[in-house]
N, C-alpha and C positions, 0 to 999 in steps of 0.2 A: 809622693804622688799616688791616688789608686787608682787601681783600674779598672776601667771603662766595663759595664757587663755589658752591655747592649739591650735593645729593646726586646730580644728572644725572653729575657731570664726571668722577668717577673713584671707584670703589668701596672703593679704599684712604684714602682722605683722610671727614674725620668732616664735618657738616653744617655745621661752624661753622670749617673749614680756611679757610684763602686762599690767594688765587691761587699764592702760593710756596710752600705747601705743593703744592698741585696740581703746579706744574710741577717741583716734586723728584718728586715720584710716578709723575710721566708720564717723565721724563726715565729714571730709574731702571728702567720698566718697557722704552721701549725701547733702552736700554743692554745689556739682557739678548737683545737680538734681532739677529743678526748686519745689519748693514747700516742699522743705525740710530744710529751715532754722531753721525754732521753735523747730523740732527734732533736730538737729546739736547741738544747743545751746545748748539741754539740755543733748545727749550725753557729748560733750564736759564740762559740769560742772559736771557732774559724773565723769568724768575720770580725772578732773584736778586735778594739786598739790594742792588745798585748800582744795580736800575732804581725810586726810589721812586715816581715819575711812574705809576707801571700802577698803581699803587693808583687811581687817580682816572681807569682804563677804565671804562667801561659795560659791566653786567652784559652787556649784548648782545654785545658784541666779545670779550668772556671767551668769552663761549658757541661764537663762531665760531671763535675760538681751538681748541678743545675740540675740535670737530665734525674742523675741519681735522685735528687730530692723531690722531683717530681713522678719517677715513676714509682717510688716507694709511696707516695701518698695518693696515684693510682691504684696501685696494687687493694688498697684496703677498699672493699664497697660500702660505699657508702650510703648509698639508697639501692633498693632490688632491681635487679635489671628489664628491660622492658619486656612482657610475654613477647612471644613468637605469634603471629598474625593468628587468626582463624581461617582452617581449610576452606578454598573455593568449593561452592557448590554448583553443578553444573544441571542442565534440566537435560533428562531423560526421557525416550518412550519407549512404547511397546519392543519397538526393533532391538532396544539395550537390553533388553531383558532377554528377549531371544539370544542375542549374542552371548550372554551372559550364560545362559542353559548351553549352550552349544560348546563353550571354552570348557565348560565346568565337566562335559560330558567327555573334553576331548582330556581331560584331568584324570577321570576317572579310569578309563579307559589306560591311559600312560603307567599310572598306578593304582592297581586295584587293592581298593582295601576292604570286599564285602567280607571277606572271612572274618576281617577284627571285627565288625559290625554285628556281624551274626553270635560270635560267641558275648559279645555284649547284651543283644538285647533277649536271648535265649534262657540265658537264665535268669533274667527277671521275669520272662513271659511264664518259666519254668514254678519260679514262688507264686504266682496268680493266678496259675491253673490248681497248685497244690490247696492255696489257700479257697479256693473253690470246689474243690472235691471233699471237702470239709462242710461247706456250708454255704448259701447263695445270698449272705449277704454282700457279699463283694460283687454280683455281676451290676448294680447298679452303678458300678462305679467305674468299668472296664471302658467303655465311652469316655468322661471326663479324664481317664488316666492316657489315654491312646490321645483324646486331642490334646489334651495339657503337655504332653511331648513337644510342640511348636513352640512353647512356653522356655523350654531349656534347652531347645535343637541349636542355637547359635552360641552357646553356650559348649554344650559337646561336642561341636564341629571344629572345636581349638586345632585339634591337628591336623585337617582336611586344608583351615586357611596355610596351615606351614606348609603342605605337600604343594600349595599350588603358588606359593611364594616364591619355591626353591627352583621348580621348573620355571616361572616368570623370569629370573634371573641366571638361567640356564645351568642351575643345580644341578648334580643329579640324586633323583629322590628314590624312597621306598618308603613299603607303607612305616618300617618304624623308625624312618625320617621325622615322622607326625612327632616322637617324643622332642625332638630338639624344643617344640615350644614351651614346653617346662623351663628352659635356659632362658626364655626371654626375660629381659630389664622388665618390661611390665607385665610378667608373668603376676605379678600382685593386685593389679590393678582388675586384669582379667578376671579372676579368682570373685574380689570383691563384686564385680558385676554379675557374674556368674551365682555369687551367692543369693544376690538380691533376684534372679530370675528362678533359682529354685524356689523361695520362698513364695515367691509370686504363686510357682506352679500348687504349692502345698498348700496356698490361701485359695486359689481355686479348687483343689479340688474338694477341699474343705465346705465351701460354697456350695458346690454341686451339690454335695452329702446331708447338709439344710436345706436345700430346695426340695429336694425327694423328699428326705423326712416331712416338710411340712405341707406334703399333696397327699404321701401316703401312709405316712405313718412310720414306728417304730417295726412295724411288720415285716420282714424277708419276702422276697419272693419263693416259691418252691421251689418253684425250678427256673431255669431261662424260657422254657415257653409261656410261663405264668407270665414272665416278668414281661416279656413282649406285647402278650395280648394287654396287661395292662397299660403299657405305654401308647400303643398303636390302635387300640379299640374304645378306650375311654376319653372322657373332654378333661379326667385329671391328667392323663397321660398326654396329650396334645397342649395343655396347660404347660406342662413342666418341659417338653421340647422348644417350647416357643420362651420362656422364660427362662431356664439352662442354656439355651441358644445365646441369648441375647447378653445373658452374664456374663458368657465364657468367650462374647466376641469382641468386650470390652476390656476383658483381660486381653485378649490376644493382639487389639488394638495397642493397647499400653505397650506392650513388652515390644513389641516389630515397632513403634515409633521410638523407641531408646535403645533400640540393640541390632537394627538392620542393618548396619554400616559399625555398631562400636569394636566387636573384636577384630578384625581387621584392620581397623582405624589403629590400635594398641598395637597391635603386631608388628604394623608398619611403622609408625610414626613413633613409638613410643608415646602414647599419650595416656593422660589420667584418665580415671573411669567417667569423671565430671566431664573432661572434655570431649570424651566418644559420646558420653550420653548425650551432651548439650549439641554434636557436629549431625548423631540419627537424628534429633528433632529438626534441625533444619534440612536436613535431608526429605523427610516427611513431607515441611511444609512446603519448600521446594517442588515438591513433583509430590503430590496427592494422591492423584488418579494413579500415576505411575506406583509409588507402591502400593499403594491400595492393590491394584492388579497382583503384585508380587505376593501380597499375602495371600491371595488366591490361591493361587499359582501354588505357593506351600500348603496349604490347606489340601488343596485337590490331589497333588503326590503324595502326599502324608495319609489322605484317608485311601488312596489307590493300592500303594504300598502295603496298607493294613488289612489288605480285602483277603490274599492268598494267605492265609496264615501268620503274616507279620513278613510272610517271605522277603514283600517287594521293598520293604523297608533298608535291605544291607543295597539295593539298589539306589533307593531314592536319598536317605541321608547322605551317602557322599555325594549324590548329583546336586543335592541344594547345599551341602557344605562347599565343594568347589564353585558354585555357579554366585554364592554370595560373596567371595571374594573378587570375582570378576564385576559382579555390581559394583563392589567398592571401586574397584578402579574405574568404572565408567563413570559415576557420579560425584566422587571426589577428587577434583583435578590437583594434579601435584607443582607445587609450587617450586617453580626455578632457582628462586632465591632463601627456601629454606635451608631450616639448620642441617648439614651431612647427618648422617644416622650413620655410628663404626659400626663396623660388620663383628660380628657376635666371634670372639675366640674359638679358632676350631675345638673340637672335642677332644682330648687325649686319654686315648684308653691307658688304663694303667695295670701292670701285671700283679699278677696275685700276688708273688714275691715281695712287694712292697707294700703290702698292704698294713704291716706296723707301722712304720713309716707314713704312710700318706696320711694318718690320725694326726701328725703334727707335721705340717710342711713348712712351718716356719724353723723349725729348727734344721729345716734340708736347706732353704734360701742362708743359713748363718751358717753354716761349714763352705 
């Protein structure tokens, strides 16, 4: 007599099947699925007439039987699993953006990082002053290089968004807290966007450097006051601000619709570069006006900053590095039922004394 599987075991076989019917059903089902033969075999020699002894299993041990051959033919994917939804976008105004300056300022203030800022942008101010004491063909360019800055600023703000992640989650930060984001999962992703917006900036300023050329020629200015009067006193110089203007606002359009919300978005969520860039476009088109205004708002600190010598710039990059991470939160609302994000492995400093040793740490996990 066999026994009874029940209607749990397999939807092919009727309520009053047995076991060897079960295991020709099961057998046959993964027979049909590449890489399931060895299992097949061995269903099917359990369930065959040679073994009469399984007639006298417990219904229990069938069941387990059952489970097993089911969760091993889970276990294998068999199609890709479905993405994870796309971030809500919420509509913003003016007031988020003030909040947004205000949280970023209250960042700053928590952890000051103008010193790292200053020895950043000092010595490149440093090669451009040299490269000009040399020769004035570089001062036509000191304008597109100062705004082309907005171009890779969200970009070099990488560890302003970690200083203001760690405090959001009541961290405690310093300014070279900011390196942990090298440690991020999508520290690659980053990077690759990051590449495409310098590239951006080195296509603009390349632009710029054709547009001069072909108002004034191959010619130098002699000096900065040459270069002025010609800018400011002639209809080619008024030609080429109005025309540089307009080039370099279209660049500036591009890069702030695919990068106002992406590295954050990465930081946080772990997301691809495709999906930060495709979440700032709908960010954009969500709320227009709204960043439109934002990008002002950066333009206007960025050229404020540059007035006193470059001074106000260790001021203003971290107040729009922190204040853009605060945008993200206000405009990308966090979804309840998204995937957990683990928390990143604390860091383990390691002593010098190991330092042979840590070249192969797989041989410290085998002893």
């Amino acid at each position: 007599m066999g026994l009874h599987c029940g209607k749990f075991f397999h939807r092919g076989v009727s309520d009053d099947g047995t076991i060897q019917e079960y295991g020709d059903a099961t057998a046959r089902d993964m027979a049909n699925k590449k890489g399931y033969s060895r299992l097949a075999k061995i269903v099917r020699s359990i369930g065959g007439p040679s073994r009469p002894e399984l007639a006298r299993i417990p219904a229990v041990t069938a069941r387990e039987l059952a489970t097993m051959a089911t969760t091993y033919h889970d276990n294998v994917p068999s199609q890709a699993q479905p993405a994870e939804a796309a971030p809500e976008i919420r509509t913003i105004g003016l007031s988020d953006l003030h909040r947004a300056l205000k949280l970023g300022w209250e960042d700053f203030k928590a952890v000051p990082s103008h010193a790292i800022i200053l020895c950043v942008i000092y010595p490149i101010l440093g090669l451009v002053l040299a490269r000009a004491a040399f020769g004035y063909a570089v001062i036509p360019l000191l304008f597109p290089l100062a705004a082309g800055f907005a171009l890779i600023g969200p970009f070099a703000a990488l560890g302003l968004y970690e200083l203001s992640s760690r405090r959001e989650r009541g961290l405690a930060a310093s300014a070279w807290d900011a390196m942990d984001v090298l440690r991020s999962p999508s520290f690659g992703a980053m990077l690759g966007l990051g590449t495409l917006l310098v590239a951006l900036f080195v296509t603009w300023v390349a632009a710029a450097q054709t547009i001069y050329i072909a108002v004034f020629g191959y010619g130098g200015a002699s000096s900065a006051s040459d270069f002025l009067t010609r800018v400011l006193t002639t209809s080619q110089g008024w030609w080429l601000i109005i025309v540089g203007c307009g080039v370099g606002f279209l660049f500036a359009l591009f890069a702030l619709c695919i990068s106002v919300v992406s590295f954050p978005l990465m930081l946080d969520r772990h997301a691809t570069a495709g999906e930060a860039m495709v979440t700032s476009l709908r960010v954009a088109a969500r709320n227009p006006v709204t960043i439109a205004a934002w990008g002002l708002i950066v333009a206007a600190l960025l050229v404020a900053g540059s007035l006193p010598f470059f001074l106000g710039l260790a001021v203003v990059i971290p107040l729009l590095g922190h204040a853009t991470w605060h945008l993200y939160r206000e405009v990308v609302a966090i979804d309840p039922n998204a995937r957990p994000i683990p928390p990143r492995p604390p860091h383990q400093r390691k002593s010098a004394a190991d330092f042979p040793a840590n070249l192969f740490p797989w041989r410290r996990q085998d002893d």
